[in-house]
C-alpha positions in Angstrom: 155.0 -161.1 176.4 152.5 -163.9 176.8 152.8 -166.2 180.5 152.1 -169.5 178.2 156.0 -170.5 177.4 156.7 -173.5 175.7 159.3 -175.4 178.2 160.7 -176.9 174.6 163.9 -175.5 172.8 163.6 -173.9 170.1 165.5 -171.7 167.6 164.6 -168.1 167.6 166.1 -165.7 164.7 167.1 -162.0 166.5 167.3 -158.7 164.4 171.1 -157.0 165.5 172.9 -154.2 164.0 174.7 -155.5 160.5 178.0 -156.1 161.0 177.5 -156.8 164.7 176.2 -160.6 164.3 179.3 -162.3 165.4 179.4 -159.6 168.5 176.2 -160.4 169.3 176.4 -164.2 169.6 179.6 -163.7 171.4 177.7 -161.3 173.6 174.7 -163.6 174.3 177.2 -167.0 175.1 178.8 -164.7 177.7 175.8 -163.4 179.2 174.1 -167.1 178.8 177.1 -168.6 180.7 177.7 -165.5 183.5 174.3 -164.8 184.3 173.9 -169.1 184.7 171.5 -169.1 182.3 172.3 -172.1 180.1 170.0 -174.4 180.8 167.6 -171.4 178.9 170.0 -170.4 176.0 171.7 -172.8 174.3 173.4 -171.8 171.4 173.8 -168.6 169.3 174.8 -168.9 165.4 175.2 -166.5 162.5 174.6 -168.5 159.6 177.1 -168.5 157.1 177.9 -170.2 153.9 180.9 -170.5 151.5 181.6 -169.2 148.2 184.6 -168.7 146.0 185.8 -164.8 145.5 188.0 -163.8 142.6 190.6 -160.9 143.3 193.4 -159.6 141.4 193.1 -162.8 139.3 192.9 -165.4 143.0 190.4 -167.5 143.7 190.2 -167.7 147.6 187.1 -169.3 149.5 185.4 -166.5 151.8 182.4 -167.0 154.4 179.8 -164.3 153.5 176.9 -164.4 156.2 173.6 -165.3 154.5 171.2 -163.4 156.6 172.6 -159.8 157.2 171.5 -158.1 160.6 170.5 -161.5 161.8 172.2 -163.9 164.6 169.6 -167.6 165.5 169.4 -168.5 168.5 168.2 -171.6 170.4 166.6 -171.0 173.8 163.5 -172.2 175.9 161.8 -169.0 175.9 161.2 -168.1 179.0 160.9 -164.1 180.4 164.6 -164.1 181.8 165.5 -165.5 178.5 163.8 -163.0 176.5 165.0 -160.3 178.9 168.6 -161.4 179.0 168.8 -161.9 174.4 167.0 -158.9 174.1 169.3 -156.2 175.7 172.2 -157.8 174.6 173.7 -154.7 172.9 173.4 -154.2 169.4 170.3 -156.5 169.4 167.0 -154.6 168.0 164.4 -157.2 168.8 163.1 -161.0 168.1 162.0 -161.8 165.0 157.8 -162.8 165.3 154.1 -161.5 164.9 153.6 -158.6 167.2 155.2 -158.8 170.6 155.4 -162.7 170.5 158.8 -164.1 169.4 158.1 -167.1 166.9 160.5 -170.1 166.5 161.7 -171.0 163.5 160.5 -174.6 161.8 162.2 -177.4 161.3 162.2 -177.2 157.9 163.3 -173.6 157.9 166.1 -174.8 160.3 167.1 -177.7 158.0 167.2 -175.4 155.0 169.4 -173.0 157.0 171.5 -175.9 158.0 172.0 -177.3 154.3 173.2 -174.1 153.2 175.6 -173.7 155.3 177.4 -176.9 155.1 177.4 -177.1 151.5 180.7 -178.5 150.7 181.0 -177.0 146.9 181.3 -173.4 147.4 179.6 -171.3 145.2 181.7 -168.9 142.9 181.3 -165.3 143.7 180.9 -164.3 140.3 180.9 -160.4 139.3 179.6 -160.7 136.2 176.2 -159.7 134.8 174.1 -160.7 132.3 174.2 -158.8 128.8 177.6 -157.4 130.3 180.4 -156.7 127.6 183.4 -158.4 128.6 187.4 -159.0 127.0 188.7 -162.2 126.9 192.4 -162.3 128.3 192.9 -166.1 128.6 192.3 -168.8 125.5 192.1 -169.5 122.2 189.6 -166.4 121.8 192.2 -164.4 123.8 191.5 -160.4 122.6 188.0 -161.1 121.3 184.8 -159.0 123.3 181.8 -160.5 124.1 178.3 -160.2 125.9 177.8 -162.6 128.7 174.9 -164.8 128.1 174.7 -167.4 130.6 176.5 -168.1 134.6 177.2 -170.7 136.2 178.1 -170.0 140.1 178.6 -173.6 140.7 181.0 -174.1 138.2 182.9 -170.6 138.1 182.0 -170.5 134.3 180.2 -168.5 131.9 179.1 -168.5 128.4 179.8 -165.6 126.2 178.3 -164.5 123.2 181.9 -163.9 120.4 181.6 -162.3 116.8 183.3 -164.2 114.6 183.1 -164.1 111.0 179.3 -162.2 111.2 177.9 -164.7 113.5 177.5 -164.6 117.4 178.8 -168.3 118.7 178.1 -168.7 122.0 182.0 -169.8 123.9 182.1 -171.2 127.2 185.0 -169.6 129.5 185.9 -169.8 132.7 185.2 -167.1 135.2 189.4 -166.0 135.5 189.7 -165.7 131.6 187.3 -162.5 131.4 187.8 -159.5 132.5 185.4 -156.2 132.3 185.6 -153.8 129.5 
């Protein structure tokens, strides 16, 4: 660790564990606030966006994190800060060039940001391309059919149905398919 800090805030992305990123902020806010260190470490955040899961048939809205094994934080480094984020438990380092943690940009903050507060979910949509799939729902009800297109921000796809020699491309919703 360099002496030359930067008395700015900034926000740092730490490597953790996967599956231990909300343990780890939690971990870091408590140590932040009992150690009396919050004028160093502001906030912790996993990032996290939204997207539309279908199960037995439900759509339901689920977070899914979008950087696994990663928890931001923002912090005026400093060498009790960087002492007190990295041995949290579960944490395996800061993310930078060499020993040197490096904050992220603006922009890359922004972007981050965006993501998660989209308002339109994505669909989670567990379909592949070329995949053969039966359509249960619809006029083509009973027909097969090769996905050819997917739309995650509608929930839809387009599938590729024989009929009468031909392949005509039908456009179905995500629910009224199901794999072969």
């Amino acid at each position: 660790m360099s002496n030359r800090y930067d008395s700015q805030k900034h926000w740092y992305a730490i490597h953790t564990y996967s599956g231990y990123e909300e343990k780890v902020a939690e971990s870091i806010r408590q140590r932040a606030e009992s150690l009396d260190m919050k004028d160093k470490i502001f906030k912790t955040l996993v990032p996290k966006e939204k997207m539309i899961e279908v199960k037995n048939g439900k759509r339901r809205v689920v977070e899914k994190r979008i950087f696994q094994g990663y928890v931001l934080v923002q912090m005026k480094m400093s060498e009790d800060a960087w002492y007190i984020v990295r041995n949290t438990p579960s944490v395996t380092g800061f993310v930078g060039s060499g020993t040197e943690p490096t904050p992220l940009s603006e922009d890359e903050i922004e972007k981050i940001n965006k993501r998660m507060g989209v308002e339109q979910p994505k669909h989670k949509i567990d379909f592949n391309l070329g995949e053969i799939v039966s359509i249960t729902d619809g006029p083509f009800k009973g027909f097969d059919g090769a996905v050819s297109e997917i739309d995650p921000q509608k929930g839809k796809l387009k599938v590729l149905v024989n009929m009468f020699g031909r392949e005509t491309p039908v456009e179905l919703d995500s629910l009224q398919v199901k794999k072969m």
